[in-house]
N, C-alpha and C positions, 0 to 999 in steps of 0.2 A: 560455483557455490557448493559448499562441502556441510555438512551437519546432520542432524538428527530432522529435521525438519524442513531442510531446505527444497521438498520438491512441494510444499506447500505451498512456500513465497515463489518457487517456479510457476508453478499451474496457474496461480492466479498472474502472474504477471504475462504470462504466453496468452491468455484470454485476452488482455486488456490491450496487448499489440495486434493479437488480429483481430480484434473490434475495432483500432483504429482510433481507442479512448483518449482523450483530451485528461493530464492531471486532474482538472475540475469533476470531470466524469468520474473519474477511478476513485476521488474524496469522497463524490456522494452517494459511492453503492455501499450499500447497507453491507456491512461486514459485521459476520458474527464477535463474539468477545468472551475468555483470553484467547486468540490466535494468532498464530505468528506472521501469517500474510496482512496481518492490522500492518505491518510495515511499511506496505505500499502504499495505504489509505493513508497513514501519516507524511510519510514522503510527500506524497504531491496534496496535502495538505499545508505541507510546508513552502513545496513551492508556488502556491499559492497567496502565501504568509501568514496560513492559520492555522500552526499544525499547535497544541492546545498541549504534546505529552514531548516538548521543545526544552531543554536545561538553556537558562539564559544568565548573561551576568548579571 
């Protein structure tokens, strides 16, 4: 992962593997807002099938 921001979306994602979090768990931790680790939250919001900021046809 290459960017301006990208050890943001790391660290929060390195936490959430060694906790061992279930997608459900990573959707419902409070994340702050605009930030760019909100990715994760949506991600496994989605795989969950509620991710809410989703472009559909």
């Amino acid at each position: 992962m290459i960017g301006a921001h990208a050890s943001e979306i790391i660290h929060e994602a390195v936490i959430a593997i060694k906790m061992g979090m279930k997608s459900r768990e990573l959707e419902d931790t409070i994340h702050s807002h605009p930030v760019y680790s909100e990715v994760l939250m949506e991600g496994a919001a989605d795989v969950n099938k509620r991710a809410i900021h989703k472009y559909r046809d």
